[in-house]
N, C-alpha and C positions, 0 to 999 in steps of 0.2 A: 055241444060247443067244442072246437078244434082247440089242443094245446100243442104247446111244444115242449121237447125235451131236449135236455142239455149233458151231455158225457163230459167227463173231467171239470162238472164246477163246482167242486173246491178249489181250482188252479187258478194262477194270478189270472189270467184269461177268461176264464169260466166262469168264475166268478161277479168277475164285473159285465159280461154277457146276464148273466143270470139275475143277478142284482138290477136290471136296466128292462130288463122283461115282467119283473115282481113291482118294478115300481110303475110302470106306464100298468099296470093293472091285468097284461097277457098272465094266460092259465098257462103254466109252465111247473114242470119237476126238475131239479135237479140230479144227477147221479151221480156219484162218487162213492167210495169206500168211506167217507164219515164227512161231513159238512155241516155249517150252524145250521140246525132247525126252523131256529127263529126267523132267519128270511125269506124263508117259503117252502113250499113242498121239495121234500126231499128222498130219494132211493136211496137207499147205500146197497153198493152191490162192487164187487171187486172185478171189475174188465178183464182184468187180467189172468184172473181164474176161470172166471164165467162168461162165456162172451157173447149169451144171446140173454136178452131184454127177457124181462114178463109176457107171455102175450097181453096180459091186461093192463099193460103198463102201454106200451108200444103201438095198440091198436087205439084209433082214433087219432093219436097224434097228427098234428099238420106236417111241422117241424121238424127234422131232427137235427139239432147241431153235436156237430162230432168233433169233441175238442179233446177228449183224454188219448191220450199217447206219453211213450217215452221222449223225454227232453234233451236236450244237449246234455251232456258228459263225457266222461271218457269212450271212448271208439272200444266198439266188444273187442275182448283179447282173447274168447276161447269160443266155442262150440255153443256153450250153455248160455252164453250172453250174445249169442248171433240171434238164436234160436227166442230169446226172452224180445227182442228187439223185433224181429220178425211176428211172430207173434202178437205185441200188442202196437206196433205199427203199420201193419200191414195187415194180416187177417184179419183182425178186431176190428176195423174199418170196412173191409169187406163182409164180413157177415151180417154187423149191424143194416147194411145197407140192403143185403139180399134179405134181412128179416125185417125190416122196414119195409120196402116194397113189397113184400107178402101180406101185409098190414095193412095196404093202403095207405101208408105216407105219401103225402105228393114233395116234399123235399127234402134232400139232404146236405146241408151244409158243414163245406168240410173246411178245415184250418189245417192247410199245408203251411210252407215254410218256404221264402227264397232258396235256404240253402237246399230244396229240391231241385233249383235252376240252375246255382254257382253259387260261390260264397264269397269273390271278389269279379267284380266287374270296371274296366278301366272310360266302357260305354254302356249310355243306358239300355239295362234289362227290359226287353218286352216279352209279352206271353207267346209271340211269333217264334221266339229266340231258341236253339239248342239249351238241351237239358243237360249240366255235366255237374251232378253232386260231386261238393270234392269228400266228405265223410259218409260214414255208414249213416247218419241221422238222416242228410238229404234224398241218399238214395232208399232207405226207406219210406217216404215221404211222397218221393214218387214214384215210386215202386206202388202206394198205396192210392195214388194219382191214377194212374193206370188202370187197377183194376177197379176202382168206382167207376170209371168210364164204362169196362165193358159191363158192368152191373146196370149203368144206368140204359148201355143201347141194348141189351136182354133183357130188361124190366121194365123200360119206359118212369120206371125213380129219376126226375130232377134232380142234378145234382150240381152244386155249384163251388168251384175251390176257391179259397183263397190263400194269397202267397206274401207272408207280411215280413219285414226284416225286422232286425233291433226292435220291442215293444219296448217304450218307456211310458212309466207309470208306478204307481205304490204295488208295495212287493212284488217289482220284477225282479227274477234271477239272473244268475248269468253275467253278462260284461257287465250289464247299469250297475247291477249291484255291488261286484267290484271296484266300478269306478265313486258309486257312492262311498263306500267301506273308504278309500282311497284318499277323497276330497276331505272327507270327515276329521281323517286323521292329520289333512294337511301337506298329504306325503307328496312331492312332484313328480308330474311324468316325462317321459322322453322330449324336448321341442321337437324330435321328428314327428310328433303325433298329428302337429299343426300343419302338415303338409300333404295328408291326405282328402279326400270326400266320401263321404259315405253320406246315407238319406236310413232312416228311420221313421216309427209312427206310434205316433198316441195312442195309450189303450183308449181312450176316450173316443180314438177316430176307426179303431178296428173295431171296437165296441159296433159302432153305426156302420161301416161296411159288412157287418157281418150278418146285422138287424134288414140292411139291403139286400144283402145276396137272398136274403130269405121270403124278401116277397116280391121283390121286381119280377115280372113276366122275361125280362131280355137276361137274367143272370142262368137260367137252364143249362148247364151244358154246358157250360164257360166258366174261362179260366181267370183270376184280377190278381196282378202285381198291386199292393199297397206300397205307399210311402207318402209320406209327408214334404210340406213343396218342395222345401230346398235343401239339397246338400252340406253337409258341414262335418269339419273334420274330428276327428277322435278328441284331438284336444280343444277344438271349440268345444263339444258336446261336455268334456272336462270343465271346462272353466265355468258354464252354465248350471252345472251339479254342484261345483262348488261356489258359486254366487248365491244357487239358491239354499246353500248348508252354511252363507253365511263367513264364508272364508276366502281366503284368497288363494286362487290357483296359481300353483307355482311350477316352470319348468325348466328341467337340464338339459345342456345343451351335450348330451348322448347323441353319436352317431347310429342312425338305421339299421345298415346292414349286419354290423356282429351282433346287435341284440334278437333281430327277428334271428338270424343264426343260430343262436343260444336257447330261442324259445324250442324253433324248429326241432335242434338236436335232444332238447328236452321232451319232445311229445307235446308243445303245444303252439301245434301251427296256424290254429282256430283264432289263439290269443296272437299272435301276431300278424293274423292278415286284420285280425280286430283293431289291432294298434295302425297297423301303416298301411295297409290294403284300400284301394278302393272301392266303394260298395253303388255304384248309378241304377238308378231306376227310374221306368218311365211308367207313371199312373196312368196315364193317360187313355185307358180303356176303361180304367172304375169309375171314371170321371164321366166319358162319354155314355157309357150304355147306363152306369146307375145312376147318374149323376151326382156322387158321391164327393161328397169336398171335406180336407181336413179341417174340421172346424174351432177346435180344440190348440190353442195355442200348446208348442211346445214347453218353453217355458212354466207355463201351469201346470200341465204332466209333473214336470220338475220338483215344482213345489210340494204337490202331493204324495211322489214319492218319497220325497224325506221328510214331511212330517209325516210316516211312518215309523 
């Protein structure tokens, strides 16, 4: 019997990946450096030291979804953090994948990132569109884009990426989770937040495109922008987090420009195209070739992440 394996599930992502393959009854292991036992088979094994599988773990698999990597934070400042970043975003994706097709995997499914594409867009993002990371994270990302491709045209490994923005859901990191920390406290944000668009997506609905990439015949070789339908600005997404934490969203009427300035001059220009930037994307290929739909209201997301 064919299983699949799962890299980085302990992560908010991985997790609910993994969690969703244990419960529909798929033979699946998880890998990580430690994760609950109790929800199914698990490796602990540290990527980031070690970066080739068991053979006996790895042979037979149908599957591989390749979800562990380094996350947003702060941009490398020295040699030793270019070098850790490179590493387990970029080689570690590549080796898995040339020792998986030595294995006889027939696929690999990979979890890029938008920000491999851009990280503000004032028109919708397609997978047709130029690559221009503005961080070390994105170009990482596709940096590791790249060379799964030529692994997969010298080994004939399927391989299928997917490029998701914003994940909301229980324990995401990152902006949600500042914005929740944020809502909780009551504190208000800028009103210029209310005049941007951005689009994000349910772990609920990346959960199922990821579970698509993995068996669809037309996902081989191909690349899918995720998002969820519509567009909504940072501070609707606010007001949403704090409807569902129960409070009431509150905002001052701060001018734009000196604050993203301030962020900017500070070293966080991530957090400011987060606040005012635009973020458009057009699904409309996960839609066609997998026929992938967000099914998953956002609002729900919402809920579950704060009763965490």
């Amino acid at each position: 019997m064919s299983y699949d394996l799962v890299t980085g599930a302990s992560g908010f992502i991985g997790k609910a990946l993994f969690r969703s393959l244990i419960e529909e009854g798929r033979a699946a292991t998880g890998i990580a450096r430690k994760g609950p036992e109790s929800l199914g088979q698990w490796h602990a094994q540290d990527l980031a030291e070690d970066q080739a599988l068991p053979p006996g773990l790895i042979k037979g698999a149908d599957t591989l979804y390749h979800l562990a990597a380094l996350v947003h934070g702060a941009a490398p400042r020295n040699a030793a953090q270019r070098a850790r970043l490179q590493r387990m975003n970029v080689d570690l994706p590549e080796r898995l994948a040339r020792q998986a097709a030595a294995a006889g995997v027939r696929r690999l499914v990979f979890l890029s990132s938008i920000g491999a594409q851009a990280r503000c867009s004032a028109t919708p993002l397609t997978e047709e569109g130029p690559c221009r990371p503005a961080d070390a994270y994105g170009a990482s990302k596709l940096a590791a884009e790249v060379a799964l491709r030529r692994v997969a045209a010298e080994t004939g490994l399927e391989v299928a990426i997917l490029r998701p923005p914003l994940v909301v859901g229980p324990g995401a990191p990152g902006n949600l989770a500042r914005l929740i920390a944020w809502a909780r406290r009551g504190r208000p944000l800028p009103a210029a937040t209310l005049g941007n668009r951005r689009q994000v997506v349910g772990l609920g609905n990346l959960v199922a495109a990821l579970r698509l990439a993995a068996v669809h015949p037309a996902a081989a070789g191909e690349t899918f922008i995720l998002s969820d339908a519509e567009p909504l600005s940072t501070g609707a997404l606010f007001r949403l987090v704090a409807e569902a934490a129960g409070r009431e969203a509150r905002f001052l009427p701060l001018p734009e420009a000196p604050l993203a300035w301030l962020l900017r001059r500070t070293g966080r220009a991530a957090l400011a195209e987060g606040l005012f930037g635009d973020l458009l994307l057009d699904a409309g290929k996960a839609r066609r070739v997998l026929g992938w739909r967000p099914e998953r209201p956002l609002a729900e997301e919402l809920r579950a992440a704060l009763a965490v």
